[in-house]
C-alpha positions in Angstrom: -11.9 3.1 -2.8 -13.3 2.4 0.2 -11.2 1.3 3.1 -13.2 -1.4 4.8 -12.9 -3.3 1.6 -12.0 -6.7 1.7 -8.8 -7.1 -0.5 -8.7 -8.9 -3.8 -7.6 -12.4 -3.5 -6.3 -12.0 -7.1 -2.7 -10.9 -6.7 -2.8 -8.9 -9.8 -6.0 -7.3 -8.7 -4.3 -6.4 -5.4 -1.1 -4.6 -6.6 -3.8 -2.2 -8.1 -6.2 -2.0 -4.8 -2.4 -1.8 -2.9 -1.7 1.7 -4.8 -5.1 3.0 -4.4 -5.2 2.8 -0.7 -2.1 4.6 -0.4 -3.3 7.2 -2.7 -6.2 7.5 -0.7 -3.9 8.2 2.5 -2.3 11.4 0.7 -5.9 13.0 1.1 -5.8 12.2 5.0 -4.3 14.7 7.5 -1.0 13.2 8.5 1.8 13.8 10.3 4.4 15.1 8.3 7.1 12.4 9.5 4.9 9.6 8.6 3.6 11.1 5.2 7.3 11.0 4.5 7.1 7.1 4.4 3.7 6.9 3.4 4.5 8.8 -0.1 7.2 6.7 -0.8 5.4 3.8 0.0 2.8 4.9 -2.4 5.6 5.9 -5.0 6.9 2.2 -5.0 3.1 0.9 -5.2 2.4 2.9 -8.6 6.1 1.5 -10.0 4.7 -2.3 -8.6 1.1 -1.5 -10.7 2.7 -1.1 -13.7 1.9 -3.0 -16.9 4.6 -5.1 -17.8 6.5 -5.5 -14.8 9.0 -8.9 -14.3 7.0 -10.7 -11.4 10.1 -10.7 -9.5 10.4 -7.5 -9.7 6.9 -6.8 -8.8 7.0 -9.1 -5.6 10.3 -7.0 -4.7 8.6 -3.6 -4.8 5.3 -5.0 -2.9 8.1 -6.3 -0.3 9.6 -3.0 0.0 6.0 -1.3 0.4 5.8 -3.7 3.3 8.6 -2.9 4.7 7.9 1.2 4.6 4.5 0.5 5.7 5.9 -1.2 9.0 8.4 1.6 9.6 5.5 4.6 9.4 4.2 5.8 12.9 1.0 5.8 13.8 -1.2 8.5 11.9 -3.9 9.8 14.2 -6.5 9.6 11.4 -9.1 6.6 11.6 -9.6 6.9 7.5 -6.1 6.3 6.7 -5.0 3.8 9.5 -7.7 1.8 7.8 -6.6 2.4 4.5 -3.1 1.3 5.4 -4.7 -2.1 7.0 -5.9 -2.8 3.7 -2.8 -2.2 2.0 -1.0 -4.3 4.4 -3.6 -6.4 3.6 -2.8 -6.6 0.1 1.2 -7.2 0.3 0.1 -10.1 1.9 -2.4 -11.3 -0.7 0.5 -10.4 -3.1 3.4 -12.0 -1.3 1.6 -14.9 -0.1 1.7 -14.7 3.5 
């Protein structure tokens, strides 16, 4: 997935683009500190992409990938900080902001 990509506009589309950017980040050299929340982050975004899932509990999990994003520092590699853009970009496609 490329990270220049515009996100879906389809919600459902986006909870799948959401937990392939931040799979795409675990290939990028990062700090250790802010892999830490980027893994989870990614953790929570598989669970969110998951057939079947209560849409309340899927907006819940996209919210908490939101907020782990916004705690992560600063990664130092161009290729990821874009790839976490876009998957900012989709919680917010997916939350409705």
């Amino acid at each position: 997935m490329d990270a220049d990509e515009n996100p879906p506009t389809d919600p459902e589309a986006a909870v799948d683009a959401l937990a392939d950017h931040l799979t795409a980040t675990a290939e990028r050299p990062i700090p250790p500190a802010t892999n830490r929340w980027l893994g989870e982050a990614e953790a929570v975004a598989r669970d969110a992409a998951t057939d079947g899932l209560a849409e309340g509990t899927r907006r819940k999990r996209v919210q908490q990938v939101a907020d782990l994003l916004a705690e992560a520092d600063p990664t130092g590699d161009a290729v990821a900080d874009d790839h976490i853009a876009a998957a900012e970009a989709c919680c917010a496609v997916i939350l409705g902001e």
